[in-house]
N, C-alpha and C positions, 0 to 999 in steps of 0.2 A: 793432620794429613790432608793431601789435595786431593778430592773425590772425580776421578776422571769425568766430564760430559759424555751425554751418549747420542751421538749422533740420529735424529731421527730420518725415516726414510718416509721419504715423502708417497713411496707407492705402498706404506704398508699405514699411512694414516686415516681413519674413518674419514666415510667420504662427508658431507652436509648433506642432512634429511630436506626432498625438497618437500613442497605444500603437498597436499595430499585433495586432490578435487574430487567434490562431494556427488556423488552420481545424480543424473538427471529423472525427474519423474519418470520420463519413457522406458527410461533403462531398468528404473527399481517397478515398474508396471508390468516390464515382460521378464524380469526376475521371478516376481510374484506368481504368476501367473506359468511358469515354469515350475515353481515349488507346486504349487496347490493344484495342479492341475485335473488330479483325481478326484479332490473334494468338490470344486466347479464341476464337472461331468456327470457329480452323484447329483446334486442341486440340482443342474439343467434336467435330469433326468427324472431328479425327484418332482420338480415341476410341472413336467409334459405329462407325467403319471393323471397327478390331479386335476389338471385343466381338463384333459382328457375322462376324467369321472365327472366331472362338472360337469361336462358337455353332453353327456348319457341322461342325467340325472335329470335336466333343466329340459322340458318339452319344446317342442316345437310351437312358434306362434305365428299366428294369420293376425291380421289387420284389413277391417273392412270400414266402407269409406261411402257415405255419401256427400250430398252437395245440397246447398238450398241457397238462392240465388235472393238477393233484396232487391226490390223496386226502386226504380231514381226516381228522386223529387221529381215535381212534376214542375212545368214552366223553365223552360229552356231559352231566355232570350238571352243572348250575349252578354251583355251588362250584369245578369244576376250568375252567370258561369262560373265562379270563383265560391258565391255563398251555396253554391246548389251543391260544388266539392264536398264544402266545409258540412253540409247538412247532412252529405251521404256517411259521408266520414264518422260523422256523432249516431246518425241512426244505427252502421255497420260496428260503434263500440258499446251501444247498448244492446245490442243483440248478442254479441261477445259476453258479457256481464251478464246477462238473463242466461245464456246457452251454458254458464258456467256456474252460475248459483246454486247456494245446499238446495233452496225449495225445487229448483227444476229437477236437480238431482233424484230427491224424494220422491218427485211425481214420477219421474222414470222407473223408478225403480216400484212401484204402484202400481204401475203400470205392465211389467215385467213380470208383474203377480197373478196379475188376471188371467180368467182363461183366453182373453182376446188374444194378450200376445201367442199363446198355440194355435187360434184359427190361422194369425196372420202368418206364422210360421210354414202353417201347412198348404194356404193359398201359395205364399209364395215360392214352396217346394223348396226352402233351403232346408227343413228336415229332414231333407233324406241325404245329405251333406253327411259323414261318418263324422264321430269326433277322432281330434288327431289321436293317434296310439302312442302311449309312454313306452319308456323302459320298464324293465318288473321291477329296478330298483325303487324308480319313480313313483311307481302306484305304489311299493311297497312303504315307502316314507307317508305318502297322503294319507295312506290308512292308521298310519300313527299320528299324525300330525291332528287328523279329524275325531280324534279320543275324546281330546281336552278343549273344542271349538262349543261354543253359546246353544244351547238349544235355541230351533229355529223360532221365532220371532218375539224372540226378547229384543230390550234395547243394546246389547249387547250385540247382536247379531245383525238388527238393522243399521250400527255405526261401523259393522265392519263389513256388510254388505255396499254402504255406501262409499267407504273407505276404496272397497276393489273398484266400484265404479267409476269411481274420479280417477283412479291410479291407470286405469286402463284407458280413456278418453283422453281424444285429443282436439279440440276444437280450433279452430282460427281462418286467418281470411291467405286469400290465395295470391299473392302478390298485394295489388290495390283494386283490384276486383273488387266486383258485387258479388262474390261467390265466397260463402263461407262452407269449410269443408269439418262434416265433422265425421271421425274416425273411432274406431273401438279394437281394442288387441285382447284377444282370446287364444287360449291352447285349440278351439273348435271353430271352425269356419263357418259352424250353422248359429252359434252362440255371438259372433263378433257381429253377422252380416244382421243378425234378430236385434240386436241392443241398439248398434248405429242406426238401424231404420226407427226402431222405435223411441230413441232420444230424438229425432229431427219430426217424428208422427207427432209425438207429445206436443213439443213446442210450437207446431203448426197448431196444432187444432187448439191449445191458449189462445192463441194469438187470434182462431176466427172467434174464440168462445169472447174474448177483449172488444174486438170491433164488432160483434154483434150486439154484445150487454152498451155499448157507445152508440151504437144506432139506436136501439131498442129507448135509449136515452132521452136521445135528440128527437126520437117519433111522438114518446110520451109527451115531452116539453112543447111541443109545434101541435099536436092534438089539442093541449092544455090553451094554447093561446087564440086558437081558433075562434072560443067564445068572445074574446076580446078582441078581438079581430072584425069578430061579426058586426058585434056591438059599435066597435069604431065608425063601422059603414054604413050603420044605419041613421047612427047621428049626424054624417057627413052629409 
């Protein structure tokens, strides 16, 4: 038997799949972002919540600031200009170094201890400076937090009273100036302006107690050679 053909129709033939192009980041970025759009909103929300308790919880701080200015080398002629730079420059990073060190630190804080620093407090009438006022969250945490802290002066309590002090200091020099600025940040503006003053009091008065025990030095040594001195001119 001859099995008839069957004529195909060309408009009822499947057409050809073409490529299928694969979306572009931007497009699949504001698809996204059309899906989730709820859960993004909970997040931003859930965020500005907390930043916002942070912001309660964490005090307010001052930063107070003095200055202590270095001497330039002495001898000024044109020709030595350049090593008189170089001299300031070494004298202004060992005072950097010393203004930064654990001992000066310690002595500050020694110092901090004594009743002088409340004379000098209350000459200089920043006593009566209020401290800043927290939230009740805030005091409410310190009063827990100050449970489980070192009884006062163990070594324990003087490596983390030292600890606050270095964390809280800021020393350096003010461009290329002879002025080095040291600073101190506290929640209390009578506590920041007391510490700055009396980290820059301490290292002054090292420094007169250093050149006085150097003269006191040079006096004894020039007393000492006097006799030999004497002696020289008589024989002369």
């Amino acid at each position: 038997m001859t099995v008839a053909t069957l004529d195909t129709n060309p408009r009822m033939s499947r057409p050809s799949r073409e490529p299928v192009q694969s979306p572009s980041p931007l497009h699949q970025l504001v698809v996204t972002l059309a899906t989730r759009k709820w859960l993004l909103l909970a997040v931003a929300l859930l965020g500005g919540i907390l930043a916002g308790l942070a912001g309660f919880t964490r005090p307010v701080l001052f930063e107070a600031t003095t200055q202590v200015i270095i001497d330039a080398p002495s001898g000024g002629t044109s020709g030595a200009t350049a090593s008189a730079q170089d001299s300031l420059e070494s004298s202004i990073d060992d005072h950097l170094t010393m203004l930064s060190s654990q001992g000066h630190l310690r002595r500050v804080l020694a110092a901090l201890r004594q009743p002088r620093a409340a004379d000098l407090a209350a000459k200089s009438g920043i006593s009566a400076v209020p401290p800043a006022a927290g939230s009740f969250l805030s005091d409410l945490l310190s009063r827990v937090w100050t449970q489980g802290k070192p009884a006062a002066g163990s070594p324990e309590a003087d490596a983390a009273a030292l600890k606050t002090l270095r964390n809280g200091m800021r020393v350096g020099q003010e461009l290329r100036s002879r002025v080095i600025t040291i600073g101190f940040t506290d929640a209390s503006p009578a506590r920041a302006a007391l510490v700055a003053n009396t980290f820059a009091q301490v290292y002054i008065e090292d420094l007169v107690e250093k050149r006085r025990a150097s003269d006191q030095f040079e006096l004894e040594s020039l007393v000492a050679s006097l006799r030999q001195v004497q002696k020289d001119l008589v024989d002369a």
